[in-house]
C-alpha positions as CSV (number, residue, x, y, z in Angstrom):
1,X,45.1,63.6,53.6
2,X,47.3,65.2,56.0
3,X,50.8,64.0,56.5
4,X,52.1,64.0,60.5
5,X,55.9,64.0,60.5
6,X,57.4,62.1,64.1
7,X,60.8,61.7,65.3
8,X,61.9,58.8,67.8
9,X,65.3,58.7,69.4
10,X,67.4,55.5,69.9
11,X,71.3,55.1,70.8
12,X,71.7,58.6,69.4
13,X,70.1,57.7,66.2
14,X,67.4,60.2,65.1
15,X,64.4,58.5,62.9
16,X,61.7,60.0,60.8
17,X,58.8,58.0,60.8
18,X,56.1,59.5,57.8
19,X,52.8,58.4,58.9
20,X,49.8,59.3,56.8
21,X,46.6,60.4,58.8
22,X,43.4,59.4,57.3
23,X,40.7,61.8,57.9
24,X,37.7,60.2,56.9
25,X,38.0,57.2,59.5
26,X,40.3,59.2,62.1
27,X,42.7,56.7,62.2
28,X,46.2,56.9,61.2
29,X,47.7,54.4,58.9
30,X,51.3,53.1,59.0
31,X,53.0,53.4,55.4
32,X,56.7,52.3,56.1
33,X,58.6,50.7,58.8
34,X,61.8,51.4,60.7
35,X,64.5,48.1,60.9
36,X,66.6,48.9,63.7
37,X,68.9,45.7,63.1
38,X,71.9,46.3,64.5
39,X,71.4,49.9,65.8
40,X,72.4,49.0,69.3
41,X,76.1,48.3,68.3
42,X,76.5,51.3,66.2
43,X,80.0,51.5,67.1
44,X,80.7,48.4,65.4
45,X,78.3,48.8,62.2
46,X,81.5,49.1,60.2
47,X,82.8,45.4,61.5
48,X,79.7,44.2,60.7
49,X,78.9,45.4,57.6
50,X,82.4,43.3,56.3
51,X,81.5,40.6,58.2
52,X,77.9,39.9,56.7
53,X,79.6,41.1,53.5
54,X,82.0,38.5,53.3
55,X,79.7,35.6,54.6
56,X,76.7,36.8,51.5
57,X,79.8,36.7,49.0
58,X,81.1,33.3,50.7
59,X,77.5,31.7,50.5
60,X,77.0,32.5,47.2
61,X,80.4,31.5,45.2
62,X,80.2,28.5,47.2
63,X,76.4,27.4,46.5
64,X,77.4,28.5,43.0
65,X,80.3,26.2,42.5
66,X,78.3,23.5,43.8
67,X,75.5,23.8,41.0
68,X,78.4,24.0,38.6
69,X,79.7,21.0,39.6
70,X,77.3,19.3,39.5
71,X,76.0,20.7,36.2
72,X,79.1,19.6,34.5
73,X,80.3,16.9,35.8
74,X,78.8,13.8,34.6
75,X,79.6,11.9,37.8
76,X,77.3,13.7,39.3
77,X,74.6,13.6,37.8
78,X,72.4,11.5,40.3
79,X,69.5,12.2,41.9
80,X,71.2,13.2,45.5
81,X,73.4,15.9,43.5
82,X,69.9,16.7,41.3
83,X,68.3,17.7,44.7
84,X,71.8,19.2,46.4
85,X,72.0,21.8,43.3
86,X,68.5,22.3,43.8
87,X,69.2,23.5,47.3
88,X,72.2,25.6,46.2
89,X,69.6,27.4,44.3
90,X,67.4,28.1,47.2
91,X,70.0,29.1,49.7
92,X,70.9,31.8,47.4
93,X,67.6,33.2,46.9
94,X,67.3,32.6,50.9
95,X,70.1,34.8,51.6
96,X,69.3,37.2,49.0
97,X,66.0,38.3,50.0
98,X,67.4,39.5,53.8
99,X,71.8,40.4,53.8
100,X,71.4,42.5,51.2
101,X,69.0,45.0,52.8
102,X,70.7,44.6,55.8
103,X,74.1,45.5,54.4
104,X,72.8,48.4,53.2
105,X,71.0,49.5,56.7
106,X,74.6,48.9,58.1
107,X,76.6,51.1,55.9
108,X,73.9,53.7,54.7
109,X,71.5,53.9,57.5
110,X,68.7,53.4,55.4
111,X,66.8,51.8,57.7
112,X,63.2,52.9,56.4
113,X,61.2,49.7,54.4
114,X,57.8,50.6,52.6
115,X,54.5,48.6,53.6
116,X,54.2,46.8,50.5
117,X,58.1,46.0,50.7
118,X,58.1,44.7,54.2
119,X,55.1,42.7,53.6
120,X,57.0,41.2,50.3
121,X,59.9,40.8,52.0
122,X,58.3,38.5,55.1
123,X,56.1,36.3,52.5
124,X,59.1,35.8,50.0
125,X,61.5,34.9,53.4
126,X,59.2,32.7,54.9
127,X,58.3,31.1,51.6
128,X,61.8,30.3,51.1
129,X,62.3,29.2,54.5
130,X,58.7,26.3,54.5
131,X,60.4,25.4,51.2
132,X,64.2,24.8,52.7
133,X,62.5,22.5,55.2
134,X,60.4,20.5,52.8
135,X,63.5,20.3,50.4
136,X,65.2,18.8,53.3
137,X,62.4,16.5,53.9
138,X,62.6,15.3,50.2
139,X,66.7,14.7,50.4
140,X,66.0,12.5,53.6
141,X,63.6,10.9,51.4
142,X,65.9,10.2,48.4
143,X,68.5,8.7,51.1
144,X,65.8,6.7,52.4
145,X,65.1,5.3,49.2
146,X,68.1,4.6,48.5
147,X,69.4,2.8,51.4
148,X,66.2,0.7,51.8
149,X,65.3,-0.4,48.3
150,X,68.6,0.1,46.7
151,X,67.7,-2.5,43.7
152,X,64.2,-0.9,43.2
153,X,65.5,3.0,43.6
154,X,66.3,3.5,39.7
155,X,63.2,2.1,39.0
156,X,61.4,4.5,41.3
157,X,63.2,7.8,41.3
158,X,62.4,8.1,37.9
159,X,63.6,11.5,36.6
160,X,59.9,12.6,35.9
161,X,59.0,12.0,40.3
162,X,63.0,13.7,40.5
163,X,61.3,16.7,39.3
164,X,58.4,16.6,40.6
165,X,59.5,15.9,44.4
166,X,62.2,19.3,43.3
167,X,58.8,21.5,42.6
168,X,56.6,20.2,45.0
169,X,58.7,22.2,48.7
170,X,58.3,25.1,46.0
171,X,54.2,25.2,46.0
172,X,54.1,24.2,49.7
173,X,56.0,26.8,50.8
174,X,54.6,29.8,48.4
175,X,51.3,28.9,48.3
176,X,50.1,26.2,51.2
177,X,52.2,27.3,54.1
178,X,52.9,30.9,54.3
179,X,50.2,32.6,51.7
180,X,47.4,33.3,54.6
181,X,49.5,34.0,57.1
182,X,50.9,37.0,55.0
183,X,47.7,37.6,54.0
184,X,45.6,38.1,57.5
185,X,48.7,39.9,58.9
186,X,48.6,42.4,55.9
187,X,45.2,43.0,56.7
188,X,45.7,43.8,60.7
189,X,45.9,47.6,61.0
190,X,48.6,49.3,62.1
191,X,48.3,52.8,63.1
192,X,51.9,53.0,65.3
193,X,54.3,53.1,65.9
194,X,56.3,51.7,63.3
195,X,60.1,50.5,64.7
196,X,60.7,47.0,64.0
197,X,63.7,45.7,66.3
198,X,64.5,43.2,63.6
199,X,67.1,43.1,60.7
200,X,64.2,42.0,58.7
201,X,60.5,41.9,58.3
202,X,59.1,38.6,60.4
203,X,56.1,37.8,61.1
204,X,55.9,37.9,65.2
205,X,57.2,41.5,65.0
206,X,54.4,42.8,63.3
207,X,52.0,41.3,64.7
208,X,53.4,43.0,68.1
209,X,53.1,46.5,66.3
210,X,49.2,46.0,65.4
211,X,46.7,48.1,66.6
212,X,44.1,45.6,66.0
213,X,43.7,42.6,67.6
214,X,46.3,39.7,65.8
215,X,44.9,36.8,67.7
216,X,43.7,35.7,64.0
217,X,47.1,36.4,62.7
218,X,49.0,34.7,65.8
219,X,46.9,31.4,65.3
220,X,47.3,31.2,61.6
221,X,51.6,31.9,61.8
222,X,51.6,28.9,64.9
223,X,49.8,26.9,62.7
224,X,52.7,27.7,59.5
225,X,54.8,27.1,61.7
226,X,53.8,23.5,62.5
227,X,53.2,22.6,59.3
228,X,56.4,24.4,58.2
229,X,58.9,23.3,60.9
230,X,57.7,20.2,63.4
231,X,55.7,18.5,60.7
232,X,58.7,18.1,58.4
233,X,61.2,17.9,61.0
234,X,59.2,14.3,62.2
235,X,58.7,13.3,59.0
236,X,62.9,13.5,59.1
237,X,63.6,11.8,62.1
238,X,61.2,8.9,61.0
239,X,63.1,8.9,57.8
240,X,66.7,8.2,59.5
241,X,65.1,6.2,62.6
242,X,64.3,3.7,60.0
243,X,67.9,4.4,58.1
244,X,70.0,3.5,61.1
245,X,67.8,0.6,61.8
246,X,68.7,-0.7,58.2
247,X,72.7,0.4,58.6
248,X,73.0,-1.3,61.8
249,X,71.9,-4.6,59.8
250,X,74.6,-4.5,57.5
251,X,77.2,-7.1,58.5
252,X,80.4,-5.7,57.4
253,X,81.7,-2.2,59.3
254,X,82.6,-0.8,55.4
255,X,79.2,-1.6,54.7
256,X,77.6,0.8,57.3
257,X,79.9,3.5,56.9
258,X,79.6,3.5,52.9
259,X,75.9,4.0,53.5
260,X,75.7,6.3,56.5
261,X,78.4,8.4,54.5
262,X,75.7,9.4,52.2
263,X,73.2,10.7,54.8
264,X,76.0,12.3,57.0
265,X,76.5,15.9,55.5
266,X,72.5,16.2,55.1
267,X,72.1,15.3,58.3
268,X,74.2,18.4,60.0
269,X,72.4,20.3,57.3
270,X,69.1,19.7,58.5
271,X,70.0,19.8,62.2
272,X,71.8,23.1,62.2
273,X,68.5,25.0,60.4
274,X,66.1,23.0,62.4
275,X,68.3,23.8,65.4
276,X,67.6,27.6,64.9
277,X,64.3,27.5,63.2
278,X,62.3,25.3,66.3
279,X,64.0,28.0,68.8
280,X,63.0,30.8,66.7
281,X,59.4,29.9,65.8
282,X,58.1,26.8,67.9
283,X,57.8,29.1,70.8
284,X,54.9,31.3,72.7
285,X,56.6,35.1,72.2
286,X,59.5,36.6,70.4
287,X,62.6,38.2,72.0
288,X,65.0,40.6,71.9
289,X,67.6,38.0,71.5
290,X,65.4,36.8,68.2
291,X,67.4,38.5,65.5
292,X,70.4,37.5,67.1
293,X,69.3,33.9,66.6
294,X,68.1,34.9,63.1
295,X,71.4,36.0,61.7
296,X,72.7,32.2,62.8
297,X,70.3,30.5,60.0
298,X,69.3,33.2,57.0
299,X,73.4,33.9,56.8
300,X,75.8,32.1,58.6
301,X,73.9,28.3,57.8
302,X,73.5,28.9,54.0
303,X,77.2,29.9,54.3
304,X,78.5,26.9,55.7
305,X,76.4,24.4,54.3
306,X,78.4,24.5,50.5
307,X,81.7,23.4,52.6
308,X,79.7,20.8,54.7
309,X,78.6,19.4,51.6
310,X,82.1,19.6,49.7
311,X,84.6,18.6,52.9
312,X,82.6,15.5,54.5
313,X,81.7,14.4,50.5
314,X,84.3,12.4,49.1
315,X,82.7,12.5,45.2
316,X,82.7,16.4,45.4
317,X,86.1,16.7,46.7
318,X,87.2,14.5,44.0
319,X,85.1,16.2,41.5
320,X,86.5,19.7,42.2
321,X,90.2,18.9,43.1
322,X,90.4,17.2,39.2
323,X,88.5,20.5,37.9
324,X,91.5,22.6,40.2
325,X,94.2,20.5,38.2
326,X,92.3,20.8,34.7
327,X,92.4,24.3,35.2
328,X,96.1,24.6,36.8
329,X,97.1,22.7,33.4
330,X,95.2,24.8,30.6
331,X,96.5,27.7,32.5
332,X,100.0,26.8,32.3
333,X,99.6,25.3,28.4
């Protein structure tokens, strides 16, 4: 097995791509990839890198105070804060899995991902990602529930179906949605080149590096990404469609807001990832502009969402400016 050595040029930045030639079958098999992220405003890698810095360490103190919260405070413990912590959990894993590789292709220039870790990294993202949407699809569900049979929904949110309805967007996402995608694209062959103009390793970009033809692959990720992202975000909109109809009977103006209030911080939630995610994936062919619009949901959404939850929830605020005080006073004791 002979090893042929080739260099690419791009803004000035010199890459080494190692591709291993197989002699047997005379074709030549890709066994890393290049992420370019951000390489086309090297000048400001150094701005960046702080900026994505502060926004990973932003999401995850906040997601984190949010499950401690609502892990000891007894107030809230309730099956919209159950499903909330659950999706503190999964917004750190989410960002997890792609701003910390791209912090260190910002500072470090290591911009070189194996096969096998590029291939991990796209299943584990785009797991997370089909089991953020049918997370959000349970919370609508839970609010649903609640608004519309509020005498019978202790009865039926038992917390036996709490946990169940928490596991289920976990086996949808990991196993039914993105498992053969993953799988039919790792089995396309790629022969090079190798430069992925990506911060991350996504599922349209590889398919536009195979050698083979990914007509299989292509069908199979539209398919995900129905099932993923239109399917749940319906299932959503039928959920509050039939919300509102039930608010708008309520007689008395406290009445209606009390019971919107509880849908309202979900409901930016779920439109500011959908937002992103429909433009990103619900669409013939990937751009240039793609990663760009990337950034918006794997970082700067999970960021955001902890203070959407905390600022437009009067229970949280209430909850964490009395754990402020008991600590202001033990500290002064």
């Amino acid at each position: 097995m002979a090893v042929q050595m080739l260099s690419f040029l791009n803004g000035g930045t010199q890459f080494v791509v190692s591709v291993s030639k197989i002699m047997e079958t005379n074709k030549t098999v890709v066994k890393e990839f290049i992420l370019l992220a951000f390489a086309d405003l090297h000048q400001f890698q150094n701005l960046l890198f702080v900026i994505f810095l502060l926004t990973y360490i932003t999401c995850v103190m906040g997601n984190v105070t949010i499950i401690v919260l609502v892990k000891t405070e007894p107030s809230l413990h309730t099956t919209m804060y159950f499903f909330i912590s659950v999706f503190s959990v999964l917004e750190i894993m989410f960002v997890s899995v792609t701003v910390p590789r791209l912090l260190a292709n910002l500072i470090t220039a290591n911009n070189i991902i194996s096969f096998n870790g590029c291939f991990t990294q796209m299943y584990i993202f785009g797991s997370l990602g089909a089991t953020e949407c049918y997370l959000l699809v349970v919370m609508a569900f839970d609010r649903h529930l609640a608004i519309n049979n509020p005498l019978h929904y202790p009865a039926i949110m038992t917390h036996a179906l709490c946990i169940e309805l928490a596991v289920l967007p976990w086996i949808m996402g990991f196993i039914i949605i993105m498992l053969i995608p993953t799988i039919i694209t790792a089995h396309l062959e790629f022969c090079g080149p190798n430069i992925i103009n990506h911060f991350l390793c996504d599922l349209a970009p590889l398919q536009s590096l195979a050698c083979s033809d990914p007509f299989i692959s292509i069908i199979s990720t539209s398919s995900a990404a129905v099932f993923d992202i239109v399917l749940p975000f319906i299932i959503i909109i039928g959920f509050y469609i039939h919300i509102i109809m039930t608010v708008l009977k309520i007689k008395s103006e406290e009445g209606k807001q009390k019971a919107f209030s509880t849908c309202t911080s979900h409901l930016i939630v779920t439109s500011l990832f959908y937002g992103t995610a429909i433009i990103m994936y619900v669409k013939p062919k990937g751009t240039h502009y793609d990663k760009y619009l990337a950034i918006i949901y794997t970082a700067f959404t999970p960021m955001i969402n902890p203070f959407i939850y905390t600022f437009r929830n009067s229970d949280v605020k209430n909850v964490f400016r009395n754990s402020i005080n008991r600590l202001i006073k033990q500290g002064s004791l």
